[in-house]
Every structure is written in C-alpha cells, then in structure tokens.
PDB file with one MODEL, atoms N, CA, C and O in Angstrom:
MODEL        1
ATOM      1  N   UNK A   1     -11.583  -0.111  -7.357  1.00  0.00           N
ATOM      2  CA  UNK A   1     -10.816   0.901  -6.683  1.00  0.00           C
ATOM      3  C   UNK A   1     -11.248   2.268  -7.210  1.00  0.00           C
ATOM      4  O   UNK A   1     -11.506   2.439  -8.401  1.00  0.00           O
ATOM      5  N   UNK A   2     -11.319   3.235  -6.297  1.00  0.00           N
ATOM      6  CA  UNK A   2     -11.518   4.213  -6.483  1.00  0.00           C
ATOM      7  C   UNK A   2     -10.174   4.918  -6.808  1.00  0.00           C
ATOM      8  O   UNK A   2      -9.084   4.572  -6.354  1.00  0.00           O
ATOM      9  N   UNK A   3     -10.459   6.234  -7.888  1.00  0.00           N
ATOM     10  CA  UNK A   3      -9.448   6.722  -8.539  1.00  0.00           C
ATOM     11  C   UNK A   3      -8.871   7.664  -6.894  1.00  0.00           C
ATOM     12  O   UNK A   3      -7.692   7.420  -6.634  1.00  0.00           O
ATOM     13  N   UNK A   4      -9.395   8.381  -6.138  1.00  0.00           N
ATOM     14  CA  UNK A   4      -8.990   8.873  -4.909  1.00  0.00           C
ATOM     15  C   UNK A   4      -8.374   8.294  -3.940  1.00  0.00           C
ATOM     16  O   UNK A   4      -7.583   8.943  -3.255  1.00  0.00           O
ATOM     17  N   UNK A   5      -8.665   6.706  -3.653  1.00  0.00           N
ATOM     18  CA  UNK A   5      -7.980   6.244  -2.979  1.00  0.00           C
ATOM     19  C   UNK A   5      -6.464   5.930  -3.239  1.00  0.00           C
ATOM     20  O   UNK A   5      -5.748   5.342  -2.429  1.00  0.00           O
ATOM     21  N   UNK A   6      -6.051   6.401  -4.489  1.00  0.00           N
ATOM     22  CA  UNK A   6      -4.794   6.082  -4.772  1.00  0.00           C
ATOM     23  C   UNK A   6      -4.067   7.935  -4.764  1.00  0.00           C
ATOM     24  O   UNK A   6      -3.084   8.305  -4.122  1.00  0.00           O
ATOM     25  N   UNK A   7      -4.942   8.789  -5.683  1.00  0.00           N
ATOM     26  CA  UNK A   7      -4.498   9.773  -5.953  1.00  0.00           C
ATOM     27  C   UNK A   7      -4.528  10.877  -4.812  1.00  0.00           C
ATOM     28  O   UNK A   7      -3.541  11.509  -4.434  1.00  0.00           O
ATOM     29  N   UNK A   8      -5.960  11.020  -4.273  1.00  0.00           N
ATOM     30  CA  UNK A   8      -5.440  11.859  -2.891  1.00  0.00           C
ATOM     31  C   UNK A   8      -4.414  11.598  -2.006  1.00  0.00           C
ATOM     32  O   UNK A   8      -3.916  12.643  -1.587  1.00  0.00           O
ATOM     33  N   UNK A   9      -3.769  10.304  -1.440  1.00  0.00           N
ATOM     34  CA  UNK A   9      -2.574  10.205  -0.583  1.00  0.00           C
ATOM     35  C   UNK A   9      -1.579  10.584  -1.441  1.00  0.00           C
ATOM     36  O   UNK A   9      -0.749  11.397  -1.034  1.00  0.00           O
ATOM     37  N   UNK A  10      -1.496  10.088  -2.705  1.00  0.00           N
ATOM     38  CA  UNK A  10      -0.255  10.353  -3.287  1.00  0.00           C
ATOM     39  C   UNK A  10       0.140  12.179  -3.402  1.00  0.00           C
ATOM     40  O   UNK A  10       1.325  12.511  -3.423  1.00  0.00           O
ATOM     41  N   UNK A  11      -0.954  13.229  -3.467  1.00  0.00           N
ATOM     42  CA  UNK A  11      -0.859  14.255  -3.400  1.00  0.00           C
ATOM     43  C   UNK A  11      -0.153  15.009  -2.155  1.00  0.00           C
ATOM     44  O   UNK A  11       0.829  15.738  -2.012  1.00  0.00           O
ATOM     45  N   UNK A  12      -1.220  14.425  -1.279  1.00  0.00           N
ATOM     46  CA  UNK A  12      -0.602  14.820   0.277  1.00  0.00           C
ATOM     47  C   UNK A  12       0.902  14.502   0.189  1.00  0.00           C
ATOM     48  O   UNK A  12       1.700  15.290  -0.319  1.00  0.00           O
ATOM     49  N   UNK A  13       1.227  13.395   0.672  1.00  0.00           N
ATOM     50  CA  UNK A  13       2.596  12.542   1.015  1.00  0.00           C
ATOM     51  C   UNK A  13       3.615  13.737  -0.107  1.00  0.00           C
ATOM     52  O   UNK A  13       4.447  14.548   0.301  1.00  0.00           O
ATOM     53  N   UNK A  14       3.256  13.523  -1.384  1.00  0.00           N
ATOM     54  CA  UNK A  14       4.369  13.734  -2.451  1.00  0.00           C
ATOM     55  C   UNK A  14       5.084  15.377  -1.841  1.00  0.00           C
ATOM     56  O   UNK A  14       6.101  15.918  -2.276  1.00  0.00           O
ATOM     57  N   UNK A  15       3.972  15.990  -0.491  1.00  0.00           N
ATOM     58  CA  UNK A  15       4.517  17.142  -0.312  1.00  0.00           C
ATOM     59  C   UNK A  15       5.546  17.584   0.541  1.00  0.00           C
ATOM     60  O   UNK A  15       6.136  18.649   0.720  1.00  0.00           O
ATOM     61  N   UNK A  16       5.591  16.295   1.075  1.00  0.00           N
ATOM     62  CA  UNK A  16       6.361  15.669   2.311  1.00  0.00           C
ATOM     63  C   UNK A  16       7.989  15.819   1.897  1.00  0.00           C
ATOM     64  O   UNK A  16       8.245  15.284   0.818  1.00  0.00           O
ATOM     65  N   UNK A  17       8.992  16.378   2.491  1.00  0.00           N
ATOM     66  CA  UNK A  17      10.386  15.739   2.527  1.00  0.00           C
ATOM     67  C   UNK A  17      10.611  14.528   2.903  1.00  0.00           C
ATOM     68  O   UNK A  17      10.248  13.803   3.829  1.00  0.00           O
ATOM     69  N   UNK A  18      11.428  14.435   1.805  1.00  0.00           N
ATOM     70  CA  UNK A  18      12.233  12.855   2.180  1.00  0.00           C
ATOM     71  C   UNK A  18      11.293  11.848   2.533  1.00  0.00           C
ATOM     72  O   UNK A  18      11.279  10.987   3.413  1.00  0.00           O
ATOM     73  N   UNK A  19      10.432  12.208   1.529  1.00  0.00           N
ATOM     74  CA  UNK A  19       9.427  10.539   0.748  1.00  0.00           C
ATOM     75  C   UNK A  19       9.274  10.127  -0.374  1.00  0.00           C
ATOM     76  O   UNK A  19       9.169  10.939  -1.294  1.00  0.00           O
ATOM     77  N   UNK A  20       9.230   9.041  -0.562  1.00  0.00           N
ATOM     78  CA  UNK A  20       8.763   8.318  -2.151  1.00  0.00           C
ATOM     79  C   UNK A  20       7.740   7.630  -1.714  1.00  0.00           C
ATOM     80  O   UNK A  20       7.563   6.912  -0.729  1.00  0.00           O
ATOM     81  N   UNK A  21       7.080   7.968  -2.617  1.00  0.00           N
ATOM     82  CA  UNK A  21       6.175   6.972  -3.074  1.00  0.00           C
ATOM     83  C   UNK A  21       5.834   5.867  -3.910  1.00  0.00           C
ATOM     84  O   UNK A  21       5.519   6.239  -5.040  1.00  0.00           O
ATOM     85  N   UNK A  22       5.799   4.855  -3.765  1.00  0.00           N
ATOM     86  CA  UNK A  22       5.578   3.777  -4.945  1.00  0.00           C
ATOM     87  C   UNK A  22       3.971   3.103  -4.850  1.00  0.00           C
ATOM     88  O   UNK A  22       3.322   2.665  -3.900  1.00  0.00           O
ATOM     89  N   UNK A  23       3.724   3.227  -6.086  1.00  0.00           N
ATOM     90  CA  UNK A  23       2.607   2.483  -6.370  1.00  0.00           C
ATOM     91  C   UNK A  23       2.841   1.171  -7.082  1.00  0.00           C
ATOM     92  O   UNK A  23       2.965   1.243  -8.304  1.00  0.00           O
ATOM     93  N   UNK A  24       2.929  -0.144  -6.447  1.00  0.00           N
ATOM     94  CA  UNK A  24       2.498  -1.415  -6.361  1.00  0.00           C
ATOM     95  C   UNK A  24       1.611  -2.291  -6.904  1.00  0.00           C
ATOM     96  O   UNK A  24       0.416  -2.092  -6.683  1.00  0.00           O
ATOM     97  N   UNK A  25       1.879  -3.039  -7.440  1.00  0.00           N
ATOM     98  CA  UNK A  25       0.894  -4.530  -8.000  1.00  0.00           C
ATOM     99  C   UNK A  25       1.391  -5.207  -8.551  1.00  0.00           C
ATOM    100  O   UNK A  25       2.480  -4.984  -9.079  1.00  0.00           O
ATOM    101  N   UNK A  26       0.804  -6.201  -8.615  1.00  0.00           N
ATOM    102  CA  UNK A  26       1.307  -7.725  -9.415  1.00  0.00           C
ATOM    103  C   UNK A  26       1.965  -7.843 -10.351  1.00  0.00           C
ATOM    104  O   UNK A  26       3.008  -8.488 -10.456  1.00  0.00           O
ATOM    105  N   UNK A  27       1.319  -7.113 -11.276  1.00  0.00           N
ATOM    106  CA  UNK A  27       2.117  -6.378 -12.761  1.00  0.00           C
ATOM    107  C   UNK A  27       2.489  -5.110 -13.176  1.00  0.00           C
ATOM    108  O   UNK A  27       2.604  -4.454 -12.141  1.00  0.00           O
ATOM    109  N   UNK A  28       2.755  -4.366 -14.196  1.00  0.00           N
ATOM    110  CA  UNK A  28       3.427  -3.337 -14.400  1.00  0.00           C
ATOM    111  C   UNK A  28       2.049  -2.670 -15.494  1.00  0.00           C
ATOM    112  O   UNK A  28       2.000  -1.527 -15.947  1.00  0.00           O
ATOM    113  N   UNK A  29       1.036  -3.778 -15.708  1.00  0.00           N
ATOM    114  CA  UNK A  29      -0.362  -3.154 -16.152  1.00  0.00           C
ATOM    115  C   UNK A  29      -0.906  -2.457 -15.831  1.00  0.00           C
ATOM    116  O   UNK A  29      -0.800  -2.264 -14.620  1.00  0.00           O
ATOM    117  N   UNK A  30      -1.952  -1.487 -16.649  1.00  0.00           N
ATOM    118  CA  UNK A  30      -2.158  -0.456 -15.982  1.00  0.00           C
ATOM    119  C   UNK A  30      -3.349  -1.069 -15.124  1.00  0.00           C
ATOM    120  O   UNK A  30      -3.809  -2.183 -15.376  1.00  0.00           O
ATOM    121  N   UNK A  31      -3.687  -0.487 -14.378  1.00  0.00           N
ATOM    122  CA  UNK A  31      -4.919  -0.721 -13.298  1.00  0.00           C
ATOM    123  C   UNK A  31      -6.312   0.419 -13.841  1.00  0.00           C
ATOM    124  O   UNK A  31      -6.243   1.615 -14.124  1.00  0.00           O
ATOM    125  N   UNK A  32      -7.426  -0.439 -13.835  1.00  0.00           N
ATOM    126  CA  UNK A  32      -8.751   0.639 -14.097  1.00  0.00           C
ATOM    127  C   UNK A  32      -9.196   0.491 -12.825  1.00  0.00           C
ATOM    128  O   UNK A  32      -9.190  -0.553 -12.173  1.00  0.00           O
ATOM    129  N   UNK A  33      -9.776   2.089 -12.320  1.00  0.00           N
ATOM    130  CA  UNK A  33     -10.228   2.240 -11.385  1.00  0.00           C
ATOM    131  C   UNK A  33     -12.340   2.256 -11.635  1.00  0.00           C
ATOM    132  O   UNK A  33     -12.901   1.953 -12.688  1.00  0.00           O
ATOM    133  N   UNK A  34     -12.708   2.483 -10.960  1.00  0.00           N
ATOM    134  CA  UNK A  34     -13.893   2.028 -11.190  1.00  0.00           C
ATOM    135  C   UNK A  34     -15.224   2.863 -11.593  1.00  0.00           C
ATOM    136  O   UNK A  34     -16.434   2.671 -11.479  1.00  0.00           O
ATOM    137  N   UNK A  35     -14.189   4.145 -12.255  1.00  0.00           N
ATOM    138  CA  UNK A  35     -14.910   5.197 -13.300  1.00  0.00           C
ATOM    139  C   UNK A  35     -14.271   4.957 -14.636  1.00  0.00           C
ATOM    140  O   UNK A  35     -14.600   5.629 -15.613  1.00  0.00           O
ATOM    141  N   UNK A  36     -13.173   3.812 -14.710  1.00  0.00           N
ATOM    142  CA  UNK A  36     -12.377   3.879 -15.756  1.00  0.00           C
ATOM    143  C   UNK A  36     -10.561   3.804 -15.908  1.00  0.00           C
ATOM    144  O   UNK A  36      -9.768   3.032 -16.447  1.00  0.00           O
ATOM    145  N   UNK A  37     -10.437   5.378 -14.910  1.00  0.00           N
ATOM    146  CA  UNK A  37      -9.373   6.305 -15.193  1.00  0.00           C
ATOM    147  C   UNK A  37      -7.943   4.863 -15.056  1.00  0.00           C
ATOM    148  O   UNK A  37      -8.110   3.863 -14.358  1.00  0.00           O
ATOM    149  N   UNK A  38      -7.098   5.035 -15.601  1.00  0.00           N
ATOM    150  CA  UNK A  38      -6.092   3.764 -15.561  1.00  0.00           C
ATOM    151  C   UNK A  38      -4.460   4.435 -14.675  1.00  0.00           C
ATOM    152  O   UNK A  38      -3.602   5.232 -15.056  1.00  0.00           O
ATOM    153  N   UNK A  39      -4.603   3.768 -13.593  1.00  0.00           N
ATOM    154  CA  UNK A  39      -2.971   4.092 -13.319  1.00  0.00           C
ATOM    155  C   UNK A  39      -2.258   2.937 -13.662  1.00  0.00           C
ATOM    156  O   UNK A  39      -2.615   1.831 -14.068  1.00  0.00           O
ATOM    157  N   UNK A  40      -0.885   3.570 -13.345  1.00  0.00           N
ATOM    158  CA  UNK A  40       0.225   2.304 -13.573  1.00  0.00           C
ATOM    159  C   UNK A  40       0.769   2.318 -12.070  1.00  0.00           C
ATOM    160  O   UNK A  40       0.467   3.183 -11.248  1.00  0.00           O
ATOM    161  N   UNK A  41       1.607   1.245 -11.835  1.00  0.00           N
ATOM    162  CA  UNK A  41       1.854   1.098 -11.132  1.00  0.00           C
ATOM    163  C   UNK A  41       3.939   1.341 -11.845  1.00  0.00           C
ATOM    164  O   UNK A  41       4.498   1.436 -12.938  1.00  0.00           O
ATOM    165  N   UNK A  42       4.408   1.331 -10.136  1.00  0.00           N
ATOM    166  CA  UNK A  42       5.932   2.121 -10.359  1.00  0.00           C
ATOM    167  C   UNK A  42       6.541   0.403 -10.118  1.00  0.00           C
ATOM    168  O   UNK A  42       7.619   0.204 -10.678  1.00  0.00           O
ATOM    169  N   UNK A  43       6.070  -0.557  -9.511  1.00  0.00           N
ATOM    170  CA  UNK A  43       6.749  -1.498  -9.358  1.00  0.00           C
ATOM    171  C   UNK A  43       6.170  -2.894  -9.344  1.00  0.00           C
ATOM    172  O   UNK A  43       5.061  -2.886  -9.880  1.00  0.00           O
ATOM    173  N   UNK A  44       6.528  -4.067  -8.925  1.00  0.00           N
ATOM    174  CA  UNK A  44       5.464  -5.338  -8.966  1.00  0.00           C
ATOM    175  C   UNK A  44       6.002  -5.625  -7.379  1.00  0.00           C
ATOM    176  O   UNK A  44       6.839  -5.053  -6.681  1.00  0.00           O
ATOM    177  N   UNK A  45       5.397  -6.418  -7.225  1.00  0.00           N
ATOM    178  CA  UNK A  45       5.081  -7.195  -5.650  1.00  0.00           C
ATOM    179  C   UNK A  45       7.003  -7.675  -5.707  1.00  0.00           C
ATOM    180  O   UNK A  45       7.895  -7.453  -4.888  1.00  0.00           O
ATOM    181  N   UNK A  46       7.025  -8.352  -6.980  1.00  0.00           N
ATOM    182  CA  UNK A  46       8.561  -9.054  -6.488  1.00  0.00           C
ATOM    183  C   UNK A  46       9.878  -7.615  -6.746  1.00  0.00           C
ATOM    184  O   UNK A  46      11.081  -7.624  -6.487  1.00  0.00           O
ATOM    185  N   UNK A  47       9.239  -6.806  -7.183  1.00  0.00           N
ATOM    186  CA  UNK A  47      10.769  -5.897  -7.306  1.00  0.00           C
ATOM    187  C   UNK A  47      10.529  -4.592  -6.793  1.00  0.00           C
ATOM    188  O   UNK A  47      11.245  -3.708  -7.265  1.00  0.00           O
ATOM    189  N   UNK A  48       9.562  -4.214  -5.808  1.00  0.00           N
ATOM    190  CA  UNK A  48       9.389  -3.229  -4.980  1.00  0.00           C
ATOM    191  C   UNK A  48      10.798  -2.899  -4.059  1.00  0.00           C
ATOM    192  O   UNK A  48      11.440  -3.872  -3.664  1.00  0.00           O
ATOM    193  N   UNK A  49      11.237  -1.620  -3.744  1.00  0.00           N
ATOM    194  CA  UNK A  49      12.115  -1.464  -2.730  1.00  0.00           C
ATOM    195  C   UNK A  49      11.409  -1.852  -1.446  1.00  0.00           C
ATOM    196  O   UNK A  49      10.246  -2.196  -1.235  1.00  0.00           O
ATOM    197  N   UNK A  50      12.831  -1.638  -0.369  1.00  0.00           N
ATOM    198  CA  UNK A  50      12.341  -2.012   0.953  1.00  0.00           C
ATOM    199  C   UNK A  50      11.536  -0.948   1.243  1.00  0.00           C
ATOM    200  O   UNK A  50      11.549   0.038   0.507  1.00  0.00           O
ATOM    201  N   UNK A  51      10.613  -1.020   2.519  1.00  0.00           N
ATOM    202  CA  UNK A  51       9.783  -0.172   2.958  1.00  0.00           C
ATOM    203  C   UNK A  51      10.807   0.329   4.080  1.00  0.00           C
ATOM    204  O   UNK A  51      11.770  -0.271   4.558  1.00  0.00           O
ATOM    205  N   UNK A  52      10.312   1.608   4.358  1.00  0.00           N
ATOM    206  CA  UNK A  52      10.888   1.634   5.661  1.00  0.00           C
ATOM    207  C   UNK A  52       9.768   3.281   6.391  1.00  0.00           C
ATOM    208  O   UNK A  52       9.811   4.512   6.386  1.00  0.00           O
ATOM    209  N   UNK A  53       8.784   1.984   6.986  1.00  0.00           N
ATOM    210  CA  UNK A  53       7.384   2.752   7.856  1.00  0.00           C
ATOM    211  C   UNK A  53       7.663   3.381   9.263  1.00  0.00           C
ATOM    212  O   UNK A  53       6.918   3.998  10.024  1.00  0.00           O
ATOM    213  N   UNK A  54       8.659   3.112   9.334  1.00  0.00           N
ATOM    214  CA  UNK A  54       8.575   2.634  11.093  1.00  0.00           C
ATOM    215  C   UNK A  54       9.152   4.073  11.665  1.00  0.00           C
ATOM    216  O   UNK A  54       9.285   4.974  10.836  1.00  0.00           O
ATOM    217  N   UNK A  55       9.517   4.343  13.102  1.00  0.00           N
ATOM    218  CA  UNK A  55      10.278   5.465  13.762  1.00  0.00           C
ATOM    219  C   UNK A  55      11.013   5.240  14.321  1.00  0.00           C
ATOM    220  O   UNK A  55      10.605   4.170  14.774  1.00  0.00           O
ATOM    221  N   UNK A  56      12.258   5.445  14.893  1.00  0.00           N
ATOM    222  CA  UNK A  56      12.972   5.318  16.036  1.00  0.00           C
ATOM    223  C   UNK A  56      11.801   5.189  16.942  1.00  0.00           C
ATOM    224  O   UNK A  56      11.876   4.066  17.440  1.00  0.00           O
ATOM    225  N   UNK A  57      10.859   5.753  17.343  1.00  0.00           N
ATOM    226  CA  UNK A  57      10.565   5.951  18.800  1.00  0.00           C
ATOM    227  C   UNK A  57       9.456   5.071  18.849  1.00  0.00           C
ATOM    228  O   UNK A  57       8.913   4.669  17.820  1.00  0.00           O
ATOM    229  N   UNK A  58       8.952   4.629  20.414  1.00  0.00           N
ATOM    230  CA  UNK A  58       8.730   3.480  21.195  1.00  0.00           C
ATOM    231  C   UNK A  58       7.090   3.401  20.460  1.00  0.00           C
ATOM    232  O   UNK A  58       6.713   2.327  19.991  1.00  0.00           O
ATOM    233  N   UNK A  59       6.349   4.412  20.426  1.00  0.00           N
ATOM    234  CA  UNK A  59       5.479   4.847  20.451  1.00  0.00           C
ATOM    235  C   UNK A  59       5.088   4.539  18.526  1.00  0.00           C
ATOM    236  O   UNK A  59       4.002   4.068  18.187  1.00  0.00           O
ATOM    237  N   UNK A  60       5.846   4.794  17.819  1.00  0.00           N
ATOM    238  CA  UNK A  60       5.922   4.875  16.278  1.00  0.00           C
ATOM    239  C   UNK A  60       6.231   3.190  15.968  1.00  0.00           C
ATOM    240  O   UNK A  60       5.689   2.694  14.981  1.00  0.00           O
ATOM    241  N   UNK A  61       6.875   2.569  16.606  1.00  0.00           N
ATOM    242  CA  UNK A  61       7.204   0.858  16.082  1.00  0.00           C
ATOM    243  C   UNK A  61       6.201   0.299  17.223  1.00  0.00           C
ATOM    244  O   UNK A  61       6.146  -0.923  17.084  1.00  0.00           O
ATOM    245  N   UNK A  62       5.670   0.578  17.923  1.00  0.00           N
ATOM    246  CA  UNK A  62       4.395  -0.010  18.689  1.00  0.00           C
ATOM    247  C   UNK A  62       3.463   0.167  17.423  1.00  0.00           C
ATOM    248  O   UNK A  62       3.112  -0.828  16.790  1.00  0.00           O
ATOM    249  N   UNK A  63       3.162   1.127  17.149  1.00  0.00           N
ATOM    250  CA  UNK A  63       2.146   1.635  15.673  1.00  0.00           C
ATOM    251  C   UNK A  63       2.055   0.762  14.815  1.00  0.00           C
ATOM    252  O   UNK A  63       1.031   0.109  14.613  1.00  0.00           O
ATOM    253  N   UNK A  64       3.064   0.648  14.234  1.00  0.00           N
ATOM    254  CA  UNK A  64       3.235  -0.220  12.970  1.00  0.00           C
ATOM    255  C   UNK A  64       3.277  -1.510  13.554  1.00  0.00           C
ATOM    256  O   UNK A  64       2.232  -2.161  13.538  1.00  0.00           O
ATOM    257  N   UNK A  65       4.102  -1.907  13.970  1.00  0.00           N
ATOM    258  CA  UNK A  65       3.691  -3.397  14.749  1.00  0.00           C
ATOM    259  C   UNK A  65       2.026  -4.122  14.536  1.00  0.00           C
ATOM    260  O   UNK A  65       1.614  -5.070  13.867  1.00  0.00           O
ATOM    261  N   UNK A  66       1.377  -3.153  15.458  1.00  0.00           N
ATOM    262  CA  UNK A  66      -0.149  -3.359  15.331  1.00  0.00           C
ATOM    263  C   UNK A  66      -0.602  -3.098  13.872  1.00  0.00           C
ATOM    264  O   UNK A  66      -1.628  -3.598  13.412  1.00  0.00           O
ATOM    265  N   UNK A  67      -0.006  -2.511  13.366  1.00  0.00           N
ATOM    266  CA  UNK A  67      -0.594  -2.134  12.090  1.00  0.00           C
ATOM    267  C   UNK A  67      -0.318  -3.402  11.058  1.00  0.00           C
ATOM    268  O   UNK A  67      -1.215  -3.597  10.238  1.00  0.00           O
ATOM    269  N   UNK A  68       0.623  -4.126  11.022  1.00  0.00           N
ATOM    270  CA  UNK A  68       1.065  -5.047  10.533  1.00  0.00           C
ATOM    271  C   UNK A  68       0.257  -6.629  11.474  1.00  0.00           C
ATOM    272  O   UNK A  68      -0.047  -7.719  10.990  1.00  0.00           O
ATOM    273  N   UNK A  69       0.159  -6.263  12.531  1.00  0.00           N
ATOM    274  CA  UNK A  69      -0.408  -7.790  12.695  1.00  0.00           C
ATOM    275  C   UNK A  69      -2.001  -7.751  12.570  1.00  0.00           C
ATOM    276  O   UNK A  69      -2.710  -8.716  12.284  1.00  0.00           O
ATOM    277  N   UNK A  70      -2.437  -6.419  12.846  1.00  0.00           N
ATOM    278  CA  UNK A  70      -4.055  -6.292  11.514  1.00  0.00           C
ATOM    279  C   UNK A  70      -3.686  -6.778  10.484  1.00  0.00           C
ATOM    280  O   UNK A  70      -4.063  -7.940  10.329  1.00  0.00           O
ATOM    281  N   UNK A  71      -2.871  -6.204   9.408  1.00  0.00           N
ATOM    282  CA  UNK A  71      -2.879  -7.131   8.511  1.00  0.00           C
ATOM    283  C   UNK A  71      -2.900  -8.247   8.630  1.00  0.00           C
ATOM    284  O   UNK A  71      -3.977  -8.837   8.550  1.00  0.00           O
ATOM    285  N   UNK A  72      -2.070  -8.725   8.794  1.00  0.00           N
ATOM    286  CA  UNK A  72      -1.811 -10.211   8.675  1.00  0.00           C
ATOM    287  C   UNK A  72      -3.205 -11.512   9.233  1.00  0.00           C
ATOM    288  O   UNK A  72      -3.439 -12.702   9.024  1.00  0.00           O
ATOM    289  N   UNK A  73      -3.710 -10.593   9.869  1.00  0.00           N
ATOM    290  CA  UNK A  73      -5.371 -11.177  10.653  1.00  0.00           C
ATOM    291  C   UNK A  73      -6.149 -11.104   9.386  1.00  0.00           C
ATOM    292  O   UNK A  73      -6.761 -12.058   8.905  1.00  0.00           O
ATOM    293  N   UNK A  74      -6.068  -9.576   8.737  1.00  0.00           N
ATOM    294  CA  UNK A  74      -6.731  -9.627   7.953  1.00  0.00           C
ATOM    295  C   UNK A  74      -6.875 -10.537   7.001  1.00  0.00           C
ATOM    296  O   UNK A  74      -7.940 -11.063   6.677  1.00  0.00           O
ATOM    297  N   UNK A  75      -5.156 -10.862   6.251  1.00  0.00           N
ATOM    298  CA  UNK A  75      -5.345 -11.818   5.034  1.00  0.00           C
ATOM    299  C   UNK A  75      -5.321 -12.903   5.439  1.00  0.00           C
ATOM    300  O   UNK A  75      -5.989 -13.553   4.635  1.00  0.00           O
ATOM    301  N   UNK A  76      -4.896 -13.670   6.354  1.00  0.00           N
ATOM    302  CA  UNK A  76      -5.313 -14.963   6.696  1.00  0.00           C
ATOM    303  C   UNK A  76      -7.178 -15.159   6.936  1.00  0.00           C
ATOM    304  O   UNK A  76      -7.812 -16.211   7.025  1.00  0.00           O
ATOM    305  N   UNK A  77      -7.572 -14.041   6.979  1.00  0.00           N
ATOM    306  CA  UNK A  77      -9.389 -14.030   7.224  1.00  0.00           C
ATOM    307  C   UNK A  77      -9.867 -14.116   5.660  1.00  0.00           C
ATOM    308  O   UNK A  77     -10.866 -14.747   5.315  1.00  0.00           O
ATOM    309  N   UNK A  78      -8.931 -13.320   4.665  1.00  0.00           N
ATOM    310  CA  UNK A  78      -9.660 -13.281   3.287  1.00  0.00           C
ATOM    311  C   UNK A  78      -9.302 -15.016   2.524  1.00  0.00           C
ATOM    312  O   UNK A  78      -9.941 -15.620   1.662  1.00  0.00           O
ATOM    313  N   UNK A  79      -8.126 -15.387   3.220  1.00  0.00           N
ATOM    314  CA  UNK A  79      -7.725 -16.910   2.397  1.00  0.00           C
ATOM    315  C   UNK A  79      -8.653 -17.451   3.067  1.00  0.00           C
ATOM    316  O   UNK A  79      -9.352 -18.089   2.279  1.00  0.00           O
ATOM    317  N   UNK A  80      -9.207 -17.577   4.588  1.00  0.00           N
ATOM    318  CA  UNK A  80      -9.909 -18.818   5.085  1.00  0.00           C
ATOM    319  C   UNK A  80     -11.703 -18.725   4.441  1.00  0.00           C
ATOM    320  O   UNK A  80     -12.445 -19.692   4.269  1.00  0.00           O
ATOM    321  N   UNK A  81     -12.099 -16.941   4.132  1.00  0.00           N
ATOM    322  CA  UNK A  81     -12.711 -16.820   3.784  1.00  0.00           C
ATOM    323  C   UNK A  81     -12.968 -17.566   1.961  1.00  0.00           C
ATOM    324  O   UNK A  81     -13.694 -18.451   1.507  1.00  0.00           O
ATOM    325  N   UNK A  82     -12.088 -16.771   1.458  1.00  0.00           N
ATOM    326  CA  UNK A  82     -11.885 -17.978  -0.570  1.00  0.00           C
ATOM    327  C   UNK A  82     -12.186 -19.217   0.017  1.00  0.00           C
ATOM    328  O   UNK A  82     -12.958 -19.847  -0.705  1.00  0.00           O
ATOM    329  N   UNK A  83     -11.860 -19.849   1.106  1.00  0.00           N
ATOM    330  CA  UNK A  83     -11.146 -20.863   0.886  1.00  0.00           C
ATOM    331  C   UNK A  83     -12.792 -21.959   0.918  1.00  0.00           C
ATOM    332  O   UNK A  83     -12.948 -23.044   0.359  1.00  0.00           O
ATOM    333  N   UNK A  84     -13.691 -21.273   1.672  1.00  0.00           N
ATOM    334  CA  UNK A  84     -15.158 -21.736   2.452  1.00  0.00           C
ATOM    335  C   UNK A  84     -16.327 -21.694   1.354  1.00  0.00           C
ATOM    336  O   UNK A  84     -17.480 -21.986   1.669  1.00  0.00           O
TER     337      UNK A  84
ENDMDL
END
C-alpha cells in the first residue's frame, strides 16, 4: 500500500462537514506502507461503526448499490482466484 492511498483521501474528506473517517483492518497493528511509513488503524473489521454511504436520492443508492455489487464480484473473483 501506498502511503497516499490512505493519506490523500483522508485529507480531502477530513475537510468535509459532518464526516468521520475510520481507518480499518484486521487488527489494531500498525500497517507498513510500502516506503515504510506505518499507520494505525482507528478500528478492526469486527468493531468498526456502521457505515452510512448512501443518499436519500434515487440516483445516490443506485450508486452505491453498483458500487457494492462490484465488490462483491470482485471478492468472490479473488477467493475463486486463491482458491485455483
């Protein structure tokens, strides 16, 4: 991981009203990125708050919708992929 892919969004967003941000992973270890630099993470996979991505409007939960069933294509492609 690159140290930007975590730290530039978090810059942007953090400028935002009425957002949090949490940074995520398995453990509460720090993470090395791949010059070194180490973040931590704010929570683990099992004690993260709820998310809440979505919009009232038709157009904003169409978004995420798709955005979520990419995922889900995706990681069922990376397990069948381990799995071969």
């Amino acid at each position: 991981m690159t140290a930007l892919d975590i730290v530039r969004p978090q810059q942007v967003f953090s400028s935002l009203p009425n957002v949090e941000i949490h940074r995520i992973w398995k453990t509460l270890d720090a993470i090395a990125t791949d010059d070194g630099m180490r973040l931590l993470p704010d929570a683990t996979f099992g004690n993260c708050p709820p998310f809440n991505v979505g919009s009232p409007e038709k157009a904003g939960l169409d978004f995420v919708n798709k955005a979520i069933s990419h995922a889900i294509q995706t990681l069922f492609q990376i397990k069948e992929d381990s799995l071969s």
